[in-house]
N, C-alpha and C positions, 0 to 999 in steps of 0.2 A: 875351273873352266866354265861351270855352269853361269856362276855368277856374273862373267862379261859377256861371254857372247850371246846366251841362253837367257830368256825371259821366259815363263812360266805361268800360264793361266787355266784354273780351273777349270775344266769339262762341261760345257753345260746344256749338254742334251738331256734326254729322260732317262737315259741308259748311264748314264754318268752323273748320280744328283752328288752334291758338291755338299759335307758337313760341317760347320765352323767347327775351331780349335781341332784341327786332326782328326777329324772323323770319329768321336766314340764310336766302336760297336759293341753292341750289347747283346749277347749271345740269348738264343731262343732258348726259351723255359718252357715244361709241359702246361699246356694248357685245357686245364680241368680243373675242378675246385678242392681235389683231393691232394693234389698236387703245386699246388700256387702259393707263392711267399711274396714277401710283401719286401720291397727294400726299403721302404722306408715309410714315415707318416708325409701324407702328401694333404694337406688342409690348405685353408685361404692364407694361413702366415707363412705358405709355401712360394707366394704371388709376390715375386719381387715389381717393384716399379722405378724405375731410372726416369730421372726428373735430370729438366735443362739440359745440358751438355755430357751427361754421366753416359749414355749410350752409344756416344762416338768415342769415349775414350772406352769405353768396356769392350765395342767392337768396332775399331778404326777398320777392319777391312771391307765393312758395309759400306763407309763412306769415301773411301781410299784405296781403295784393290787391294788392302795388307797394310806391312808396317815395316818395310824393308826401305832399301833407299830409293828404289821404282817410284813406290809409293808418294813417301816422304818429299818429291819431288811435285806431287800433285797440289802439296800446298802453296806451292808457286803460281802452278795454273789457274787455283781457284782464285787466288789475290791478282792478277795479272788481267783474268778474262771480266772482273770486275772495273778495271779503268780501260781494256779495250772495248767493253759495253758503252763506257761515256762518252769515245770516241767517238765510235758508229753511228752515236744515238746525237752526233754533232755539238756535244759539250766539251770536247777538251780537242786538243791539238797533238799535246806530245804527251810519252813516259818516260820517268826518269827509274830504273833498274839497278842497284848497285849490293855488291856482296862484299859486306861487311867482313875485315881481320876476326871477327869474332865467329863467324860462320852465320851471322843471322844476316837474313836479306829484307831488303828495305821496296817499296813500290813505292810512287809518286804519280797524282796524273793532274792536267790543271781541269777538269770538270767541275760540276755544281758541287761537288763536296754531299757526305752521308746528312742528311738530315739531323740538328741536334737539340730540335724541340720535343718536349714531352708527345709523347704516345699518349692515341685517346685510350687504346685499349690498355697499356699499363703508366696511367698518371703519374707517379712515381719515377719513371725511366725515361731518360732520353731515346728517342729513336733507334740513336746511333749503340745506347747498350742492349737496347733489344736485340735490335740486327746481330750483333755478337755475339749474345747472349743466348738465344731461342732458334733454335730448329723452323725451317719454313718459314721462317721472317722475311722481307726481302720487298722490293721495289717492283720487281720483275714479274711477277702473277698481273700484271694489268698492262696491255701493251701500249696504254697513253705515255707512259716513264719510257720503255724501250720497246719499240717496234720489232725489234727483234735481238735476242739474246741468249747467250751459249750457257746461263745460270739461270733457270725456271724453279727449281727446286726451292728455293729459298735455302740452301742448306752450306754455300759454300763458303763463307766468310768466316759463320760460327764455327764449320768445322777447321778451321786455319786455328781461332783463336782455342778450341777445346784441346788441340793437340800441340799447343807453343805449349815449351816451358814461360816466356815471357812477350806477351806482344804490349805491344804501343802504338798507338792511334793519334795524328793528327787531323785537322778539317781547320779547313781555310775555306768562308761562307760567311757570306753579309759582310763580307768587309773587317771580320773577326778571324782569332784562331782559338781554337779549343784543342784540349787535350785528353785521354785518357789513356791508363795502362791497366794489364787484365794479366793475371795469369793461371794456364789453366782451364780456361773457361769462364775464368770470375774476374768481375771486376776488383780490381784494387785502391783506383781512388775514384773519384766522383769525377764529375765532366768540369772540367775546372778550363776556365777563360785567362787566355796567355794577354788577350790586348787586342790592340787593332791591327791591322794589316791589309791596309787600302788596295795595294798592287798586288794580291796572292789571293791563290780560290783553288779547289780540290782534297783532293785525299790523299795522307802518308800513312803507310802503314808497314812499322816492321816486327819486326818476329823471329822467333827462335825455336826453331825446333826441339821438342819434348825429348830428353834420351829416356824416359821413363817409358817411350810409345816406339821411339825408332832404335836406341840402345845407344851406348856413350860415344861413338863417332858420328857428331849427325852433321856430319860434313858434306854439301851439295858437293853437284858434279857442273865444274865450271860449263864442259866442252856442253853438256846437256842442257843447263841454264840459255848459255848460248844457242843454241840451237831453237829452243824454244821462241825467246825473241825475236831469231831470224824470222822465223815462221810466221810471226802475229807482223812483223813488218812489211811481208812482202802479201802477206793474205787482206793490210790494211792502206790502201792507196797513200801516199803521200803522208800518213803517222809516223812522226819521227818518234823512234825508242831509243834513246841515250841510256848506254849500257857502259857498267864502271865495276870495275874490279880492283878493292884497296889493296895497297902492297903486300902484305901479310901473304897472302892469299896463290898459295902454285897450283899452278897444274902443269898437264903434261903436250896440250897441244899447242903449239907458239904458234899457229897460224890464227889463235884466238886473240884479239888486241885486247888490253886491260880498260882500254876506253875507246868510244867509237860511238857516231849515232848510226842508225839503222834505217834506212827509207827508200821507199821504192815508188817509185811517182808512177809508173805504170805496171806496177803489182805484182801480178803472174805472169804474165809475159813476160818481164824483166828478169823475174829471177829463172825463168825456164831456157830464157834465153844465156844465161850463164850457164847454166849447170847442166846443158845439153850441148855443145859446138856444131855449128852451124855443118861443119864436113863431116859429121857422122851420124848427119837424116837423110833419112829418106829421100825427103822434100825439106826445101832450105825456110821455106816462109810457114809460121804455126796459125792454128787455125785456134785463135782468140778471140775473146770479146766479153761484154757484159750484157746482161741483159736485168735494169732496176727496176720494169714494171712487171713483176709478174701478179697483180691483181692484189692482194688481200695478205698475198704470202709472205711477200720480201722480194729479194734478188738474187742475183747467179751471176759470178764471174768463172772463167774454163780457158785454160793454156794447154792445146795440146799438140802434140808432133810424135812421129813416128821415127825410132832410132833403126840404121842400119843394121849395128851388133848389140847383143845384148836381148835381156826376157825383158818383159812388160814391166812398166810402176806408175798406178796410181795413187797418187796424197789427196786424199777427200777430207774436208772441213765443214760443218755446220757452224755458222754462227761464229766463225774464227776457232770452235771446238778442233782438234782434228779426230776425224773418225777413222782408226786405225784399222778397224775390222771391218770397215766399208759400212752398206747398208741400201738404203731404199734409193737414194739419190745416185750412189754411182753405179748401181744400176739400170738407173734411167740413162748412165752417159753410154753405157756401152750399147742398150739398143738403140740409144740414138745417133750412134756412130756407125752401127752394123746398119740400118734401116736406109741411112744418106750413102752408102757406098754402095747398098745395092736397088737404089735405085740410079744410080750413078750408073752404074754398071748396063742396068737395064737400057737408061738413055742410052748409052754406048753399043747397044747389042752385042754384049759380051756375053757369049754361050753360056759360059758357067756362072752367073750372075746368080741366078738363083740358088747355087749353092755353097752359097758364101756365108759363112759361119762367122758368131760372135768372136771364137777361138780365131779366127782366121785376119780378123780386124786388130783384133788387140793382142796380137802375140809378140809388136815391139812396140806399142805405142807408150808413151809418157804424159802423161796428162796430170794436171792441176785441177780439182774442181773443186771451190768456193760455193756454198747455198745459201745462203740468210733467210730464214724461215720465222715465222712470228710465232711458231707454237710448236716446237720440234718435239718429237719424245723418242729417248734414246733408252736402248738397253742398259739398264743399272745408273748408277751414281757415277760413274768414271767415265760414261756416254763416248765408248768406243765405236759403238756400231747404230747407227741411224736408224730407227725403226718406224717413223712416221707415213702411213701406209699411201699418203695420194705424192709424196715425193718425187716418187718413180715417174708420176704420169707427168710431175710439172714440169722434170728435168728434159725429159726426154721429148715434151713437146716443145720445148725449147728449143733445144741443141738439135733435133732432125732438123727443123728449117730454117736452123743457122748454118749447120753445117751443109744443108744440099746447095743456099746460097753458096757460100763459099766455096764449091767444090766448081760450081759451073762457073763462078769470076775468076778462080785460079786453072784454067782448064789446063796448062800443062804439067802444072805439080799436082793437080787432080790426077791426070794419066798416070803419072809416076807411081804415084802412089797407089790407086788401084792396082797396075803392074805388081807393085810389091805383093799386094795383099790376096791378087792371083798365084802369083809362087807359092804362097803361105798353106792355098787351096791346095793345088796341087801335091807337095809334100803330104799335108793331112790324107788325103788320097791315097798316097803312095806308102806311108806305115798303114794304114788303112786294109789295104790290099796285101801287105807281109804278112800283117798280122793274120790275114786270112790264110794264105798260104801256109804259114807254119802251122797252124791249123789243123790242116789238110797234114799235111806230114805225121805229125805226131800226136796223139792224145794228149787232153788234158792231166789226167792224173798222171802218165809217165813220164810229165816235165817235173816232178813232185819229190824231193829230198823223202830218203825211205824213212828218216825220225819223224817227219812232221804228221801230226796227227789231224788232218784237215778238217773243217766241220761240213755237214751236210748239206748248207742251204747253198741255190744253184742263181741266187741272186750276193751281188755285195754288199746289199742295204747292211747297215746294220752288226755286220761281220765284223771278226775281231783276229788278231794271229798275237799271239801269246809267245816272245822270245824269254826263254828261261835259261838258267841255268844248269848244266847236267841232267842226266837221266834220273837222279834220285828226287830232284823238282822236276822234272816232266813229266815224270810218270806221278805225283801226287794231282800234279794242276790237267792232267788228261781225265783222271777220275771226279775232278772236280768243275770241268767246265761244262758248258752246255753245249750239247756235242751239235745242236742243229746251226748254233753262231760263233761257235768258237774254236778257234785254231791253236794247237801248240806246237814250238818247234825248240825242243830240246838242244845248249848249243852245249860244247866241250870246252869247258871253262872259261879262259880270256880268249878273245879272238885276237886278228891282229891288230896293232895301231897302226890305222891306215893314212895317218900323218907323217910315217915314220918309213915307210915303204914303198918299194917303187909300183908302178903301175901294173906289171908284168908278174910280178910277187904277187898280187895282192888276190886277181882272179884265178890264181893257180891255187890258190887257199881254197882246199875243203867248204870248209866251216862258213867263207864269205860266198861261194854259190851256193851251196844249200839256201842261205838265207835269200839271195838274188832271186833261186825260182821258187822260193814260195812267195818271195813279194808281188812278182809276179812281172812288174814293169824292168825294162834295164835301167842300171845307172846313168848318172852323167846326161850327157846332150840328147841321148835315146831316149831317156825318159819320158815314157808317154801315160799319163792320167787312166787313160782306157782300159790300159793293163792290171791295173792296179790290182788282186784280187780280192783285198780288204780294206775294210773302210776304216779302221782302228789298226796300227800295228802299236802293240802294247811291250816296251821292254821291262820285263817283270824279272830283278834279281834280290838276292837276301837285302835285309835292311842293315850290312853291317860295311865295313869301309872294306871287304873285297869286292861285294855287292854295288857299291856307288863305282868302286875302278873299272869293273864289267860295263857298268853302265854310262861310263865318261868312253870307253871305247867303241862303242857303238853309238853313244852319239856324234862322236867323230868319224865314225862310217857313215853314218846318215844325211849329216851335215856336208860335209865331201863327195860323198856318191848319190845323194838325193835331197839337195834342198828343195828342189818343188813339192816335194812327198812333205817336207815339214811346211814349208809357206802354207800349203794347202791345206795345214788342220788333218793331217793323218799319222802323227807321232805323239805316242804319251808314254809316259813313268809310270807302272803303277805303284802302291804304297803298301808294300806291305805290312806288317805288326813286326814288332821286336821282343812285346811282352806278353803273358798273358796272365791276367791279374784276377786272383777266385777267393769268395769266402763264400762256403755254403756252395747256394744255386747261383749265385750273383758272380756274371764274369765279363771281365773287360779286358780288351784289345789296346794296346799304347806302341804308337811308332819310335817312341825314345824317351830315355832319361826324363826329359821333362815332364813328357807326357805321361810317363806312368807315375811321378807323385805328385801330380794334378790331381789324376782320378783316384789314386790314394787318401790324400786331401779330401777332395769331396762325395766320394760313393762310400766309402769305409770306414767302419769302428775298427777304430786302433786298440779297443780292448780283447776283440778277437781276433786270432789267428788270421794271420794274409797270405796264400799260397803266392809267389810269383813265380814262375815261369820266363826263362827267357829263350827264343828261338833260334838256334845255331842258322839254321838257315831253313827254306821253304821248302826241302824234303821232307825235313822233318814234322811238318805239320800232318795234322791229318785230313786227307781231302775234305771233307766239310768244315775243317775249321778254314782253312786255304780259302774255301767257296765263298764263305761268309762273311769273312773281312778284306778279300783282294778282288774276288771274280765274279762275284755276285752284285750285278750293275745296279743293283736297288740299293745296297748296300755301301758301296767299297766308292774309294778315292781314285783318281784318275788325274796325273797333272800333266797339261797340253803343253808342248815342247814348241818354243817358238823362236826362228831366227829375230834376233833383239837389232842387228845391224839392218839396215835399209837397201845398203850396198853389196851381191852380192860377192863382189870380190874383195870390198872390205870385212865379209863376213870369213869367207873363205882363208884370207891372210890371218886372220887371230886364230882362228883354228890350227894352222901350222906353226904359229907363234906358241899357243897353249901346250899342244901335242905333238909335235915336230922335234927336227934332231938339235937344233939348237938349245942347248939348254942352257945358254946365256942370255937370251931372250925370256925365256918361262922364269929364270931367277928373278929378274928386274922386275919381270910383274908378279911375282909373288911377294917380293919388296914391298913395291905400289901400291898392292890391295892389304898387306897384312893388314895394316893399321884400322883397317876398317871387319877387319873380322874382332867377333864374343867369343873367345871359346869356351864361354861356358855356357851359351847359349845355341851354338852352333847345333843342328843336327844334319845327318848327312842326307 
């Protein structure tokens, strides 16, 4: 289940620091000199050093989010945002895209082609093996080459070539073609000269996915490939992307064609204008446009409209990047959308103008926003979340007085719309006011399940609620949690599968109110943010496969009863240990199989004695051991639960597809997916 619908990314507050390979923990030893061992000799031949490309293969998830098929997909992005750079930067016109019978995929673009003269810094090397070769190499650190571009790093090419089993490199420049092949990370043959080639100019470059990094299926996902291209087509005016898929090659969605070009002459409009129908806005005309002078910066294109049914969806892109996790820029768009309606409002002496809320703007709006920035800087290598701190101010002086134009030249789809986004008030108002009232009724703690063990602080900063298994882990993880931020709420084994049950069943369940009022908010369309009473709800079960079924059924509750509670970054897994590995005073924690003869492998003399321990489940631990490797946020692993679908009724249909009574449906995709599971690799 997890694996289609579910995407999964590290925690990355301070309360949740994130460990490579599984989190070791290393359990606390006394500290005093009477008492202190030494695990090993730790001198300067202790100081490993990774030279060239050895540190993207040693840790692809620094430069790739992981090493899964998510991942393994970003080496498309990095070779793709590389010939929409040339584009942008007005050297090339089209790309040619094609996925090869062999699973490897090929990029084309007709731009200046990689440089294939010797380097002054390495005499010896062509340019073009540098750039492949070395870390931070790259054209892009000087904005004479690109004025603006989605690869600053210098890091993304080499990391394509470090993690192919086999790439290949053509360039077509000065009227020549050259060649080379690398695998690995290393060059294989020298820069060797094919001939002339008067009518040709740009970069090929194909490649093969490493199974040594991503595991022996490294089979792209067509429908995702596609997708991606759509993207860069409709975010790139008038670039055509000829997209090819060789015969060999199925998949499952026929609405994808094997060949097709891709091109949008008027960009985000164009495609907003498809993927929205005109009879289910608000307002029928979108409030669009470009704006390419913003000074020093770059430019800004923005398609947005306002749906009648339906939640909110913004697609943010830097530099044709898309920024999944938002960031500085599309928060410039929403105050500059809340800023132009209310002073819209004002013009209009509309009483409640003043109290017109960002939530109140954007609770159906759809919006596209494009930024092209000369210097962007994004959180991490996989630059999901825009972090560049004056964006906010560019964006938003932008789009306030485009958009308050626009609203006085469309003055009655301007009315419309304000109308709307007065309702939007009003409602807010009106749970606003229940919520008060129930209030008033009842006490806080007697709306409160008599298991849960609630923490003490009377703010949600910070706050956490702890769903466990049984009374025998509830009562360890109550003695082990920090009672002023953390919540536990003991459940009775499986709940129910609420893919499987009707509506009327499912609130009549114990087990599903209890959880309901400690979460605080109702399910479904009720769903309100405000209620929330925690800022973390944590579902903590054993690490063993009745443990993962507990927890595939509550993500199906969550999923179904609260996807805004997951959209919004408030649902995590946590991880707890399976082993527990001692010799002497030296003790380590391993979530599985692999992991505990890793750290066997590397922490342990195999000449002495190795206690292993393995843990039935998380009663049986003992509260500080519990504390130190699952609960203890300085310590422990945390993986954020995230709707992977965009759609959410496409999200909502695979969930009843996975978990539902059909089980002619779940066979065929367990078909589907087998082929692409390890099972000797697999941990649950």
């Amino acid at each position: 289940m997890t694996h289609d619908l579910f995407s999964f990314a590290k925690d990355s507050d301070d309360t949740a620091k994130v460990k490579e390979n599984s989190d070791k923990i290393e359990a606390d030893t006394v500290n005093n000199s009477s008492h202190s061992t030494s695990v090993g000799e730790y001198s300067a031949s202790s100081i490993q050093v990774l030279e060239g490309l050895e540190p993207v293969r040693k840790r692809p998830g620094m430069y790739i989010g992981g090493s899964d098929e998510n991942a393994m997909h970003h080496l498309f992005t990095e070779v793709i945002d590389n010939a929409i750079d040339e584009v942008l930067a007005g050297h090339g016109r089209f790309i040619e895209v094609c996925y090869h019978n062999d699973h490897s995929l090929s990029v084309r673009d007709n731009g200046r082609g990689i440089p294939i003269d010797k380097h002054p810094k390495f005499p010896d090397k062509s340019a073009l093996e540098v750039i492949m070769t070395t870390l931070h190499a790259g054209g892009k650190f000087d904005t004479h080459n690109y004025e603006t571009s989605g690869g600053l790093h210098g890091v993304g090419i080499s990391v394509v070539n470090a993690l192919s089993a086999k790439l290949y490199v053509e360039i077509a420049r000065d009227k020549n073609l050259y060649a080379q092949s690398y695998e690995r990370g290393y060059a294989t043959t020298p820069l060797i000269s094919k001939g002339a080639c008067p009518n040709k100019r740009g970069t090929f470059i194909r490649f093969w996915a490493d199974p040594q990094i991503f595991g022996n299926e490294t089979r792209f996902q067509v429908e995702t490939l596609y997708n991606m291209c759509l993207t860069k087509a409709f975010l790139c005016k008038g670039v055509e992307i000829r997209w090819r898929v060789e015969s060999d090659i199925t998949f499952q969605n026929t609405a994808i064609p094997s060949t097709t070009t891709l091109c949008y002459k008027n960009g985000l409009s164009e495609y907003l204008n498809d993927t929205v129908p005109s009879d289910d806005r608000v307002i029928t005309s979108l409030f669009c446009g470009s704006q390419g002078q913003l000074g020093k910066h770059g430019s800004l294109d923005w398609a947005v409209t306002w749906k009648k049914h339906g939640q909110s969806s913004i697609r943010s892109f830097c530099n044709t990047i898309p920024t999944k996790l938002g960031g500085t820029h599309e928060t410039g768009l929403k105050i500059a959308l809340t800023k132009a309606l209310k002073n819209y409002a004002d013009m209009k002496n509309i009483r409640k103008a003043s109290i017109i809320t960002t939530e109140d703007v954007m609770a159906s709006c759809h919006a596209l926003l494009s930024f092209y920035y000369s210097e962007p800087e994004f959180q991490g290598q996989t630059k999901e979340r825009l972090a560049s701190t004056d964006a906010m101010r560019i964006v938003e002086n932008c789009l306030k007085n485009e958009c308050e134009h626009w609203l006085v030249s469309q003055n009655k789809q301007a009315d419309l719309l304000l109308e709307s986004v007065i309702e939007n008030t009003n409602e807010r108002l009106r749970r606003k006011e229940e919520r008060e009232t129930l209030r008033k009724k009842t006490g806080r703690k007697s709306q409160l399940p008599g298991k849960l063990a609630d923490c003490s602080s009377r703010s949600r900063a910070d706050t956490e609620l702890f769903i466990v298994e049984g009374d025998s882990a509830g009562g360890s993880a109550k003695q082990a949690r920090d009672r002023e931020k953390q919540a536990v709420l003991p459940l009775r084994g499986k709940i129910l599968n609420t893919a499987a049950t009707t509506p009327s069943k499912i609130f009549q369940n114990q087990q599903i109110n209890d959880l309901t009022l400690a979460i605080g908010s109702q399910p479904g369309k009720k769903y309100d943010e405000q209620d929330l009473r925690y800022e973390r709800i944590i579902i903590m079960t054993d690490a063993d496969v009745d443990g993962a079924h507990i927890a595939s059924l509550l993500l199906t509750f969550f999923s179904l009863q609260y996807p805004k509670l997951i959209e919004n970054g408030h649902l995590f897994l946590a991880v707890p240990p399976l082993f527990k590995i001692s010799q002497g005073n030296t003790i380590f924690y391993a979530n599985s199989e692999k992991h505990k003869d890793e750290i066997i492998h590397e922490h342990f003399n195999s000449n002495q004695k190795i206690n292993i321990g393995r843990f039935k489940g998380l009663g049986e631990m003992l509260p500080n051991q519990l504390r130190d490797t699952t609960m203890n946020t300085k310590k422990r692993t945390l993986i954020k639960v995230m709707l992977k679908l965009e759609d959410q009724e496409a999200s909502y249909q695979a969930v009843l597809k996975l978990m539902g009574t059909k089980a002619d449906e779940r066979f065929q995709f367990i078909q589907r997916k087998a082929v692409f599971v390890n099972a000797d690799t697999l941990d649950i």
